[in-house]
C-alpha positions as CSV (number, residue, x, y, z in Angstrom):
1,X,-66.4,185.6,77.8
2,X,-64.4,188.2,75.8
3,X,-66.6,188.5,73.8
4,X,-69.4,189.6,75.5
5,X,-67.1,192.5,76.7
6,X,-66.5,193.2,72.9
7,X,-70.1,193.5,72.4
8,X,-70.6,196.1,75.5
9,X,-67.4,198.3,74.0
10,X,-68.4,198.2,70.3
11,X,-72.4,198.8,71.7
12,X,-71.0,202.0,73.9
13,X,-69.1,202.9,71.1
14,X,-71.8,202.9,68.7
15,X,-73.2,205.9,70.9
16,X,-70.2,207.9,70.9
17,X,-70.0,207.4,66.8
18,X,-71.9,209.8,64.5
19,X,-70.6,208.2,61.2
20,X,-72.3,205.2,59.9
21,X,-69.2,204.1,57.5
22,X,-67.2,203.8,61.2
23,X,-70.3,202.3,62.5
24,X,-70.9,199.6,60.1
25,X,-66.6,199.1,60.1
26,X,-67.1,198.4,63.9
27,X,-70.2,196.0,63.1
28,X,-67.5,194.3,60.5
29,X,-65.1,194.0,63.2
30,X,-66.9,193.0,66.1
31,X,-68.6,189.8,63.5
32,X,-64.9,188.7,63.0
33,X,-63.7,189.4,66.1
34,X,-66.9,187.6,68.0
35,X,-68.2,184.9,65.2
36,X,-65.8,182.4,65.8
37,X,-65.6,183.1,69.7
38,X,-69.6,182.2,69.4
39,X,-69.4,179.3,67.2
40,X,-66.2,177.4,69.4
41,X,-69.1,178.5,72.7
42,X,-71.5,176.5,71.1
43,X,-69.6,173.8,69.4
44,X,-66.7,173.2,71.9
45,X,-67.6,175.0,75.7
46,X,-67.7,178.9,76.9
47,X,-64.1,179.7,78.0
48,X,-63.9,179.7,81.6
49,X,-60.4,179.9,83.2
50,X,-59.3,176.7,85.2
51,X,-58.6,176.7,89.1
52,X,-55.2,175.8,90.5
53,X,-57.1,172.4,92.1
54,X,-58.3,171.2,89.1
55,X,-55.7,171.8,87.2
56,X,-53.3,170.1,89.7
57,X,-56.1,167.0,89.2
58,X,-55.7,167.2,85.8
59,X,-52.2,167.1,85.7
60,X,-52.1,164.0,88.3
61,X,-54.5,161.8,85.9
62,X,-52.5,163.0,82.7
63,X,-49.5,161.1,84.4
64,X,-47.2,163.3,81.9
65,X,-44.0,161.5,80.6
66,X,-40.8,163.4,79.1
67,X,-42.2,161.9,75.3
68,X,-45.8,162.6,75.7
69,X,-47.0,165.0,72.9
70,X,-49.7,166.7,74.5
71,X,-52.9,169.0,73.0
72,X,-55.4,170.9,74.7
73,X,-59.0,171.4,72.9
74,X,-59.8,174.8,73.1
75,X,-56.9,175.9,75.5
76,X,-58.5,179.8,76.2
77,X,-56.2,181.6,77.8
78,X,-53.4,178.7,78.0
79,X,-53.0,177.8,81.7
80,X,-53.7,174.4,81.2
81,X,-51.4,173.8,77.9
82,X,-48.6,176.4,79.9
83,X,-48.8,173.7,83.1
84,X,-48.7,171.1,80.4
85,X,-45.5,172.4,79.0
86,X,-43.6,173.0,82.1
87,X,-43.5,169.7,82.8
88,X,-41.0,169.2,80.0
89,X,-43.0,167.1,77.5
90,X,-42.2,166.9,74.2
91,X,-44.9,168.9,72.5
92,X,-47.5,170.7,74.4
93,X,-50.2,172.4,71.7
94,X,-53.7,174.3,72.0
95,X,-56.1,174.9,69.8
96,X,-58.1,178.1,70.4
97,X,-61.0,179.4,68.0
98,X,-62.0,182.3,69.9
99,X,-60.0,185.4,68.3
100,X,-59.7,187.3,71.5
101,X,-59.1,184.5,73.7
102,X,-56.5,183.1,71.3
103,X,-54.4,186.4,71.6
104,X,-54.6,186.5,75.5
105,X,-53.1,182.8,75.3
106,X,-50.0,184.1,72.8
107,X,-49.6,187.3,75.1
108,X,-49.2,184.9,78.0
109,X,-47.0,182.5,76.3
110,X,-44.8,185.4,75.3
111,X,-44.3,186.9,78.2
112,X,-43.8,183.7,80.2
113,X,-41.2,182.5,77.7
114,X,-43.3,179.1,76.9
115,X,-42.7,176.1,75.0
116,X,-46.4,175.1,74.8
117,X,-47.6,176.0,70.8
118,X,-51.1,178.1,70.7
119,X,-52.3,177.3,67.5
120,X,-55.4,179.8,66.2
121,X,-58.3,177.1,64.6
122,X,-61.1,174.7,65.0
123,X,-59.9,171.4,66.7
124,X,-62.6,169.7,65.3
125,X,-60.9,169.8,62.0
126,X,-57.3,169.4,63.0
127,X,-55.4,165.8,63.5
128,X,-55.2,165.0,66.9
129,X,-54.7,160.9,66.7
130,X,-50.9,161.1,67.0
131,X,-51.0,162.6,70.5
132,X,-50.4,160.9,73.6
133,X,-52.6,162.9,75.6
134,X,-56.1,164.9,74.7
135,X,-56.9,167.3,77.6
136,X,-60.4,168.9,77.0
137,X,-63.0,170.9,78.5
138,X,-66.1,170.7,76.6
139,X,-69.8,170.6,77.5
140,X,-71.5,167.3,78.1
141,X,-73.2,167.8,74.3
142,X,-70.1,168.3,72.8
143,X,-68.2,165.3,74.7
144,X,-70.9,163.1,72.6
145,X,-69.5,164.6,69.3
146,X,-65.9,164.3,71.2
147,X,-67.0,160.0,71.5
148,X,-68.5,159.7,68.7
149,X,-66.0,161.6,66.1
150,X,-62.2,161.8,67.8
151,X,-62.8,159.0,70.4
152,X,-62.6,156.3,67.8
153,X,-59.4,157.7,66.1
154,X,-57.4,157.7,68.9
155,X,-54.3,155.2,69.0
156,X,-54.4,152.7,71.5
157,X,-53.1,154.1,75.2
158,X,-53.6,157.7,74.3
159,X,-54.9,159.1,77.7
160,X,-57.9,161.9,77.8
161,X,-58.9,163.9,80.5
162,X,-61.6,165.7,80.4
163,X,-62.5,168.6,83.3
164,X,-66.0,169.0,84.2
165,X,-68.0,166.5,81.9
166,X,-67.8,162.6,81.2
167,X,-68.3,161.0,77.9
168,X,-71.6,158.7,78.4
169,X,-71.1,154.8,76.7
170,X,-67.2,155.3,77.7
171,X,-66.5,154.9,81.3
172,X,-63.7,156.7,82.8
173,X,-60.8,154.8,84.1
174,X,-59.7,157.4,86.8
175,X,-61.2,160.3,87.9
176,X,-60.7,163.2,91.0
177,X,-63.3,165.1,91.8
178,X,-65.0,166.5,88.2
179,X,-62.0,165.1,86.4
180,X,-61.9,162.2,84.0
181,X,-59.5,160.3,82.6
182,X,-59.9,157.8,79.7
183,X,-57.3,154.9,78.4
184,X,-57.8,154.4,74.9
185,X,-57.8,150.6,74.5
């Protein structure tokens, strides 16, 4: 969602710019700024912040312990990996790909004082088997991939919940409303 605002400044900027060398340096910039914000859209899910109901439903399935190492894939603006955190567990870590959206998430985690990690980088290509608990919100394409690729490598009783969308040969063994959570067995 950031993104698309960095498009509308850099396009209204473009009109206000007579110099193509600053032009094509704010093309540059908006492609790193906005590639990997596009890619983690299409490869993970569009960051869309989480209400105070779900994430009090996600937080009741997680059933966090004091020795839970917890990660959140693709944690946008870190509520979720925040909550995570205050609830004393022993790691709490999100992975964000999005540029912009990974700064708002280190902005918030600064000025809150947090203990949760934001970590800048595709999850997809991170080890996530050694933690106890695998929040995620990611499209119902994408939890497919999520079953077919990290699903497997998962050590047995690590807990998932996913917001919004269910994994399809996997069925859940809790869920509240839109929320899902999976036991790995």
């Amino acid at each position: 969602m950031l993104e698309i605002f960095l498009i509308v400044v850099v396009i209204v900027l473009f009109s206000f710019v007579s110099s193509g060398f600053i032009k094509l340096m704010l093309f540059l910039l908006l492609l790193v700024l906005v590639f990997p914000g596009m890619y983690s859209t299409l490869k993970g899910a569009p960051y869309l912040r989480t209400g105070n109901k779900r994430l009090k439903a996600m937080l009741g399935l997680a059933d966090l312990q004091a020795d839970d190492r917890v990660v959140d894939l693709g944690c946008g603006d870190g509520k979720v990996i925040a909550a995570v955190s205050d609830y004393g567990v022993k790691e709490a870590v999100g992975y964000e790909f999005s540029i912009p959206t990974f700064f708002v998430a280190r902005v918030r985690r600064f000025l809150r004082k947090g203990g949760e990690k934001i970590v800048f980088g595709n999850f997809w290509k991170k080890k996530i088997d050694d933690f106890d608990v695998v929040i995620c919100f990611l499209l119902e394409k994408t939890m497919l991939d999520f079953e077919e690729k990290i699903w497997p490598k998962l050590k047995k009783g690590t807990r998932v919940v996913s917001n919004e969308f269910k994994m399809k040969a996997v069925p859940p063994d809790r869920e509240d409303g839109r929320v899902y959570l999976y036991v790995k067995k």
